[in-house]
N, C-alpha and C positions, 0 to 999 in steps of 0.2 A: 584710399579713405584714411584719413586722420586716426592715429588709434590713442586714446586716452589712457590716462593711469587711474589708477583703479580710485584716490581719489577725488577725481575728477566725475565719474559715471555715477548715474541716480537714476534707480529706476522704479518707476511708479504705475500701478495701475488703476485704470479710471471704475470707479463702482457704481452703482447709484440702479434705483427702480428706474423701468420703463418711461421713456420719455423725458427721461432727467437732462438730457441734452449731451451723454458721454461723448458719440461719435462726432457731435460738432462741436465740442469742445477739445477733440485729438485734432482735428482739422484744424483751427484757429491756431492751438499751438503750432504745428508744422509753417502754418503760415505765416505767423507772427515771427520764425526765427529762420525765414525767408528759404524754405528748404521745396516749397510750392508756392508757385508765382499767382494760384488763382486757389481760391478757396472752391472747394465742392459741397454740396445740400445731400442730405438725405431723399428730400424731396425728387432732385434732378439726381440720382443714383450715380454719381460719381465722388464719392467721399474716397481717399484711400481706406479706408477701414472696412466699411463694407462694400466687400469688392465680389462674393460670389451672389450668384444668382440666383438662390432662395430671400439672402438679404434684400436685393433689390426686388421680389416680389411682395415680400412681408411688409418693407421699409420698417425693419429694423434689425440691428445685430444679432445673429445666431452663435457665430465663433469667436471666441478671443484672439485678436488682431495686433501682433505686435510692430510694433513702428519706432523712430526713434527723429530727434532733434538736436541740435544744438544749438545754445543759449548761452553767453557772456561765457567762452570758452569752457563750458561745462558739457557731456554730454549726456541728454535724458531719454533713456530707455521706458517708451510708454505702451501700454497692454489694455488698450479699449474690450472691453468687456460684453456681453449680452444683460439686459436687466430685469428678467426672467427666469424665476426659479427653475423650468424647466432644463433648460442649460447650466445647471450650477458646479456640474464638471469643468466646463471652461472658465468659471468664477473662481472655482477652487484653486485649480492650477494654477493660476495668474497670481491669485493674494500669496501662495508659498512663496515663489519665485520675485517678487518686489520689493523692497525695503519700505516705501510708503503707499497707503492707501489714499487716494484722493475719492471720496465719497461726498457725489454730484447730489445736491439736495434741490427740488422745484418750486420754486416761491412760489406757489399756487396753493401746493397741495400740502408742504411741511414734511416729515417723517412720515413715510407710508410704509402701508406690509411690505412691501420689495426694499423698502431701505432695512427693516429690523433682520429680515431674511438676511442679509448681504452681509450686514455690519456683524452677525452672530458669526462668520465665519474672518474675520478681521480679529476681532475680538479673542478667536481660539488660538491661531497664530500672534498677536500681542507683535502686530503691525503698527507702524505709527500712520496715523489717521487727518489729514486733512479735511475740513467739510468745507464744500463749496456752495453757496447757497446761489442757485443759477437762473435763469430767465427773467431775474429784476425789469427787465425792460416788457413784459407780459404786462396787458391792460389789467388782469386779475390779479397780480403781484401782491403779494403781503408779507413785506420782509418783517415787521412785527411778532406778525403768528406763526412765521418760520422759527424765527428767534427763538420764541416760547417752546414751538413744538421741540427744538432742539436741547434744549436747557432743561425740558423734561426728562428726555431720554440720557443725554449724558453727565448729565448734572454739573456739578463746578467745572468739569474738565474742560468743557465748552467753553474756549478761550475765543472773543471777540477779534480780530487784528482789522478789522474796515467794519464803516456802515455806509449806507446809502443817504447822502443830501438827497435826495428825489428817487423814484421807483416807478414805474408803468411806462406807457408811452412816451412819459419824460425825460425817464432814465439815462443820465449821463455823466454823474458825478461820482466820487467814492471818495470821503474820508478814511485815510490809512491812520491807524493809532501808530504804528513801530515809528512810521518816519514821521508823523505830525506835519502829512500836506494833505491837501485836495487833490484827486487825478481828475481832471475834467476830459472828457472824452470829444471828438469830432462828429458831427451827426451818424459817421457813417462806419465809426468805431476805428482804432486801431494806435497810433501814439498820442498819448493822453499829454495835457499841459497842467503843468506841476504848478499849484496855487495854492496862498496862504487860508488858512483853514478862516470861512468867513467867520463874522464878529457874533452874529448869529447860532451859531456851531460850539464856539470856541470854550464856553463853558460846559459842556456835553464830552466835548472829543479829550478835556483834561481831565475829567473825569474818569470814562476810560481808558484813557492812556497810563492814567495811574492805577489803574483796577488790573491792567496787562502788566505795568513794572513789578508789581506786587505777585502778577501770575509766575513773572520770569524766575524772580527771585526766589521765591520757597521752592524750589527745587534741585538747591545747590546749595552749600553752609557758606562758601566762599562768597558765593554773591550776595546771599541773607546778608553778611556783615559788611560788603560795599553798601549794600542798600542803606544798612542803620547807620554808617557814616557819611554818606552822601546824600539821602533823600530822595534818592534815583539811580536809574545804571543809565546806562549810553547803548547807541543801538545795537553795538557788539555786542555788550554783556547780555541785553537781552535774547537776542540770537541765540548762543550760548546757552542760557537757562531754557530757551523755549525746546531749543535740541536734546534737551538731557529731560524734562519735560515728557515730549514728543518719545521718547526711545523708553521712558517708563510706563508708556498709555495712562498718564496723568493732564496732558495737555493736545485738545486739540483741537488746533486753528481753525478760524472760521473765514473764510475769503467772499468776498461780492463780487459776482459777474453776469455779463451779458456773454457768451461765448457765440453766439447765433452774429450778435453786430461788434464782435470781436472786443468784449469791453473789459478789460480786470486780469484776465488770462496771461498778458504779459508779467504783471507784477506778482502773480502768483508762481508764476515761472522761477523768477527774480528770488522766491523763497525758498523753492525747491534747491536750485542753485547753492545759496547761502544758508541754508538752515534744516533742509530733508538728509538726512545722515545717507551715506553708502554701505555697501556691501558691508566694509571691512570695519566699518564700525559698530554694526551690529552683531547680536548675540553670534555665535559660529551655527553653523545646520547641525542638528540632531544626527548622529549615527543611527543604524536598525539596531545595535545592542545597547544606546543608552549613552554611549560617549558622544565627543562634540567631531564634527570634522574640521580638518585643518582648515584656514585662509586666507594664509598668506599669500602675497604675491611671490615668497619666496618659495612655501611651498610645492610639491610635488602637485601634475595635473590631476585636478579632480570636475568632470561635469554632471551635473544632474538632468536627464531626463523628463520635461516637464509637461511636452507637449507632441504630439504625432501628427501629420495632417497627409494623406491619402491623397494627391492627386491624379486622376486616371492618365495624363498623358506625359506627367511628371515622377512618377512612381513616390515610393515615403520621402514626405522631407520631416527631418527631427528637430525640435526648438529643444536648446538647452540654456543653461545657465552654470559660468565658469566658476565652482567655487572654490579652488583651492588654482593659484600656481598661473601658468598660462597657456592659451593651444595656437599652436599654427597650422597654416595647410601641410599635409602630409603626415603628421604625427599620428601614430599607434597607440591608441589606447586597447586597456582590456574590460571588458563589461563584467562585470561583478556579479551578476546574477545568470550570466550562461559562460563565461568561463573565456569566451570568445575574443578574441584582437578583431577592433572594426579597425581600418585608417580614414583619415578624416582629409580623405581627398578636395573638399572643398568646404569653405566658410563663408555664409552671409550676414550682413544686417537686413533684416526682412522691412520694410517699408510697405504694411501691404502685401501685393503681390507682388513689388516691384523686389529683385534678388540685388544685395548689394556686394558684389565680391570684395573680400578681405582677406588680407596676409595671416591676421595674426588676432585673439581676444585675447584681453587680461583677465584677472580675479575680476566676479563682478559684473563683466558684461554678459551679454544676452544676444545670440547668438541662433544659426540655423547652418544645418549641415543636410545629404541627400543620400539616400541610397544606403545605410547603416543593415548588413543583415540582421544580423539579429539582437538588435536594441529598440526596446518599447519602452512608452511612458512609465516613468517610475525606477529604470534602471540609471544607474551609476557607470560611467565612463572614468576609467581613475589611470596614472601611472601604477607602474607594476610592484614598486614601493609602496602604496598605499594599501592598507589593510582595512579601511574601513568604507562602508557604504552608504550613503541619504537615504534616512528613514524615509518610506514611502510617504505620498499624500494618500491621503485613507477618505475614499470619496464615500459618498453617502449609498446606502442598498436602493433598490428598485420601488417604486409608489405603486406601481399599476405594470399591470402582465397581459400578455393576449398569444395568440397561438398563432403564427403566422405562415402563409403558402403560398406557392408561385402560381401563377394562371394557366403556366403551361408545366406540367409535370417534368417533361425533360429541363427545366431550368431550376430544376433541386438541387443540385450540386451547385452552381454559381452561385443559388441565393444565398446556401450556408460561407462561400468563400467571400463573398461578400458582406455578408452580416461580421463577419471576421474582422474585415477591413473596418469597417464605422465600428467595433468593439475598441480595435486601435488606436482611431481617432478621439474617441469619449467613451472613456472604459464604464461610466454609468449607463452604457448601453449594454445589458447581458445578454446575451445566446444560451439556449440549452436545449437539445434533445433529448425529450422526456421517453423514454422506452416504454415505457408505465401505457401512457397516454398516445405514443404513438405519433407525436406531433412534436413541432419547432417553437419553441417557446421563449419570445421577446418579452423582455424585462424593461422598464424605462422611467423615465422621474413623472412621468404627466402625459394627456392627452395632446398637448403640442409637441412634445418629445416625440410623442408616437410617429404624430404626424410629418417631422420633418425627417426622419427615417423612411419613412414611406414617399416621402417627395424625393432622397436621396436615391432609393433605390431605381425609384420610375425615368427620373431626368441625368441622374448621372448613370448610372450603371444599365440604363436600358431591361427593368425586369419589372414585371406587371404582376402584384402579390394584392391579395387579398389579408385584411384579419376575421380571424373568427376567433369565437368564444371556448377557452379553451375547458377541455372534458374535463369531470368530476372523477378522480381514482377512485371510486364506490369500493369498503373493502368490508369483508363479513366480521362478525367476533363472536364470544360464547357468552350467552346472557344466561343461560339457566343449563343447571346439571342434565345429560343423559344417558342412557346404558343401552348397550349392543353387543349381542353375541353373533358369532360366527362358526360353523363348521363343517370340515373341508375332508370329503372323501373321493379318493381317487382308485378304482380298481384297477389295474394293469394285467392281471393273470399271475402275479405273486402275491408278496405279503401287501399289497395297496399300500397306500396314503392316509393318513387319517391326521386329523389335528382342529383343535377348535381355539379360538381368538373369541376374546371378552374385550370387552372399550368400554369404559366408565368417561364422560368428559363432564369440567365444571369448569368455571371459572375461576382463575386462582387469585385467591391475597394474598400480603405477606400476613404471615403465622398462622395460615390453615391447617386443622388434622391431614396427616397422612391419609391416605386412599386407604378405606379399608373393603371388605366385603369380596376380597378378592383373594385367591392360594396362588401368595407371589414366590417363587422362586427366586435365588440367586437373586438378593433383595438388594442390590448394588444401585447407590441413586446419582444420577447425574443433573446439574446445574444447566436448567434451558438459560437462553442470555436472554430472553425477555423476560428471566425473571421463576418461572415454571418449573417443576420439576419431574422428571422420565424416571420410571421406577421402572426395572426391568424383576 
């Protein structure tokens, strides 16, 4: 397989609420750059993306799916997504690990809660941001009040670059402001013919055309001042501005498409390509103490850990991300967090399910390797020269908890090493054995969360668990003062035993009187840690 330089490689992941059309819009791309000769539906369960067998019962993405394309000798590293907050561990991991965010918006519906959800964690990372505004070809379409809903939420940054000549069932044209053509599409989607912006249009699409030069421009002094000498930039210049733009979270593109009848996706490809920055142009990864990690391609190897996936008859396979230097098959690294040399006996590009053996990744690519003892999400794979580690990604704590048990009591032991395994996989999934309580206690972002752990465990791992409601720690405390004597006679046939014990108890504040009403001895007082004080 072809290995790219570092830059040449872009890698983007697809975002968007439910139903926004991400997985067949990963599809279309792979198709349109002729890497699958037949496109697959969600509907008929054959997409590459969602390829396990909860997806095909749901019909729709659980796991974040990496894949990858090539397009006008570029290549693009894509991470289809789930659009469902329950899963927002695999959301999370994917927006670290990508340079741009492409966020799938439904001409239906506009900005929904799954989009503000998704876009807050884009927004935290200060990812550059794509909106694609998708299903124009839906009889309910309303690219107007998508417009609006979007121009609400990001205000001027909401850069126009197409609008739609037509929308719904008609849907087959798209005015591009950069280039100043029409793409007219074929009924049945896929290479569009390039026409003069009708007579009808033409004062509309000059308008915003000049609303977009004006966008490119103020975000560069050099091009402000082509702009006030020439009255315009050229499509370079603006490229250019829109990239510097784009990498300040000041600018972000809005695209028109049909991805279902393959319509826009090419040309948005075409942007990616020429205008979504790489690796090495963006900011460098955070260290855990504060400093940047190196990444150059001349630098020393460094991979980041981003993703785990547990297959039962595959054992661990690990997704990384190359960010300093470069790896080949056989190279030694050391994990930074157990201290350990893994070798990296084999390299993929993952397609799916589909394993694509590789010699060699540069800075930048994205990557899968098998079998790593002991390296988990979140760890750093570095040469031995390197000193510094990738700040972890800090996933969100748990929403909802329940206490969980096996059907058959001798499958106690599996469930906990199992429960392990999917912690692995989606560390938003917690395990805990509460001694307290006596019980197995699952943590997890939601009631579908719950759920697909318990489909996990039943059809993959063969274990039949019940939830129950887990017990209340009920514990006593002292609401009011009381007193108690005791005394303790023992005759033996000598001098006996004798001895009597006093107990006074109250509840203590801070700056209460000392205990008094008592002949204390040896008045020595020691410091309880909750606070209390033991007066001997």
């Amino acid at each position: 397989m072809k290995v790219f330089d570092a830059k040449h490689i872009k890698n983007i992941v697809l975002l968007g609420a439910a139903k926004s059309g991400k997985t067949t819009l990963a599809e279309t791309m792979l198709y349109e750059a002729g890497l699958i000769n037949r496109r697959g539906t969600v509907e008929n369960q054959n997409t590459v993306s969602d390829y396990h067998e909860v997806e095909h019962e749901r019909g729709n993405s659980v796991y974040a799916t990496t894949m990858h394309t090539e397009w006008r000798d570029y290549k693009i590293n894509i991470i289809d997504t789930p659009g469902l907050d329950d899963f927002i561990g695999e959301i999370i991991s994917s927006i670290r690990v990508a340079d741009t965010c492409v966020l799938l918006i439904n001409a239906q519906h506009g900005i929904e809660v799954g989009t503000e959800l998704i876009w807050n964690y884009a927004d935290r990372y200060q990812k550059p941001v794509i909106l694609a505004i998708n299903q124009l070809d839906h009889p309910k379409s309303n690219f107007d009040a998508t417009l609006d809903s979007i121009k609400n939420r990001f205000g001027s940054a909401a850069t126009l670059m197409q609008y739609p000549v037509n929308q719904g069932d008609n849907f087959n044209s798209i005015i591009d402001l950069l280039k100043m053509t029409m793409y007219k599409f074929p009924p049945n989607g896929g290479k569009p013919e390039k026409l003069p912006i009708p007579d009808d249009q033409k004062e509309k699409a000059e308008a915003l055309h000049n609303e977009l030069v004006e966008k490119a421009a103020e975000n560069d002094e050099t091009l402000m001042e082509l702009y006030f000498e020439k009255g315009s930039l050229d499509e370079d210049e603006m490229r250019q501005g829109l990239k510097i733009g784009m990498m300040n979270h000041e600018v972000f593109p809005i695209f028109c498409m049909s991805a279902k009848n393959n319509m826009g996706s090419g040309r948005m490809m075409g942007f990616i390509d020429n205008v979504a920055p790489t690796s090495v142009e963006m900011k460098p990864e955070p260290s855990e103490n504060g400093e940047v990690m190196p990444h150059g391609a001349n630098d020393p190897t460094s991979l980041f850990i981003f993703k785990t996936l547990v297959e039962p008859n595959l054992g661990k396979m690990s997704f990384f991300k190359v960010i300093s230097g470069s790896i080949e098959v056989g190279t030694e690294l050391v994990n930074h967090q157990t201290g350990q040399s893994e070798r990296l006996n084999q390299l993929f590009i993952m397609d799916g399910k589909n394993r694509n053996p590789v010699e060699k990744l540069v800075v930048g690519d994205i990557g899968a390797t098998l079998k790593l003892k002991s390296t988990e999400t979140n760890h750093t794979l570095k040469d031995k020269s390197v000193s510094l580690a990738v700040k972890p990604i800090q996933f969100p704590g748990p929403r909802i908890r329940t206490a969980i048990v096996a059907e058959n009591k001798q499958d106690d032991e599996k469930l906990g090493e199992v429960l392990k395994k999917i912690h692995q996989e989606d560390p938003t999934v917690e395990v805990d054995y509460s001694r307290e309580l006596k019980q197995l206690i699952l943590s997890c972002q939601g009631e579908l969360h719950l759920a697909m752990v318990k489909w996990a465990l039943e059809n993959t791992y063969g274990l039949h668990i019940d939830f129950v409601t887990p017990r209340i720690p009920y514990r006593e405390t002292i609401r009011r003062a009381a007193e108690a004597s005791y005394r303790h006679k023992k005759q033996s046939g000598g001098a006996g035993q004798f001895g009597e014990v006093y107990l006074k108890i109250e509840p203590f504040h801070e700056g209460m009187d000392e205990p008094t009403g008592f002949n204390i001895r040896n008045k020595d007082e020691t410091d309880l840690p909750w606070g209390g004080k033991l007066v001997f």
